[in-house]
Phi, psi and omega in degrees: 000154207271075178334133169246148318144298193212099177317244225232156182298132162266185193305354199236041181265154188265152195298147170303346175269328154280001169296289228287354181261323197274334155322326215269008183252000216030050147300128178270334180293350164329295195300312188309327215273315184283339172294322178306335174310293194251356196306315224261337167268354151286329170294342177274340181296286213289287178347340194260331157299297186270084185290351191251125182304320192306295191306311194296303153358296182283358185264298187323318199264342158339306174294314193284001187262310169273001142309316165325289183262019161233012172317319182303331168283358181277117170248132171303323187312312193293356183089171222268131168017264170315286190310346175282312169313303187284334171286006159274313200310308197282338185283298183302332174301314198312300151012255157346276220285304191301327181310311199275325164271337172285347156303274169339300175325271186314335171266342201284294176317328194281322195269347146309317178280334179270343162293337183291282206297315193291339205277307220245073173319329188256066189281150173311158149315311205271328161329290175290013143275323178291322170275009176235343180276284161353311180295314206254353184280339195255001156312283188333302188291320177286318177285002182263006160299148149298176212264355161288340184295301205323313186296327172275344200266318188295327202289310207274294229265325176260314190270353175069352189307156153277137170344282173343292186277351169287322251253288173315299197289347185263335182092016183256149179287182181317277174337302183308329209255334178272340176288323175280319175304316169316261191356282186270023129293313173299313194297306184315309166324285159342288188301320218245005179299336212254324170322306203333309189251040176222351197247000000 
């Protein structure tokens, strides 16, 4: 994780576009300097997307990681730095944020219809057949994660846990455990695009 260092620039500071040349040199102390600079207003960016603090945690270090390696591609002609930041900081919360509700979205529908079906004895045949495929198709996807992804994804989406508390029940650090959750969201996400018109 990136240390900040430095609230704000002081009067004798060099302008954000030369951090951003010396970044572009891999000085890490540039970067620690800009960071110190803007985290708290970029972190106020991702906060207005992004409600769970762990996650806004990983998109914060998400910008500075990609500032790392594309400083070299920033031209002042694009407008200033910092205004350069906070739109990567809102694309990536937006990002984040879309990952996580098409997921929800897609399990939320499956588990209506199937309360729906249950509800309703005289459903069609062929319904209740599509919905038992659905069923073993959204089985499928979760057992085809590896198997620490699998385990964080039941955890946190079926078991209600927190970053935190999968993190205490797996015995895994923090990070590790937000890092498996990524992992196995994105692949799910994938996977689960075929629901979209069926649930």
């Amino acid at each position: 994780m990136i240390d900040s260092t430095l609230d704000q620039p002081g009067a004798g500071s060099v302008p954000d576009e030369v951090l951003m040349k010396d970044i572009s040199r891999r000085r890490h102390d540039a970067l620690t300097e800009l960071y110190g600079r803007h985290s708290k207003r970029l972190r106020a960016t991702i906060d207005g997307v992004v409600h769970e603090e762990a996650e806004a945690d990983d998109v914060l270090q998400e910008i500075f990681l990609q500032v790392w390696e594309e400083a070299s591609r920033y031209s002042p002609k694009a407008g200033k730095p910092l205004g350069w930041m906070v739109t990567i900081a809102r694309r990536r919360a937006i990002d984040r944020l879309r990952r996580r509700q098409a997921y929800c979205r897609a399990r939320d529908r499956y588990e209506k219809r199937v309360i729906q079906d249950s509800q309703t004895p005289r459903r069609d045949a062929s319904r209740t057949l599509v919905l038992n495929d659905l069923h073993h198709f959204l089985k499928k996807s979760i057992r085809a994660l590896p198997q620490l992804q699998r385990e964080a994804v039941e955890l946190a989406f079926f078991s209600g846990l927190s970053h935190r508390e999968i993190a205490a029940a797996t015995q895994a650090p923090l990070g590790t455990v937000k890092t498996r959750l990524e992992l196995g969201l994105q692949k799910l996400t994938h996977a689960l695009r075929p629901l979209r018109h069926k649930v």
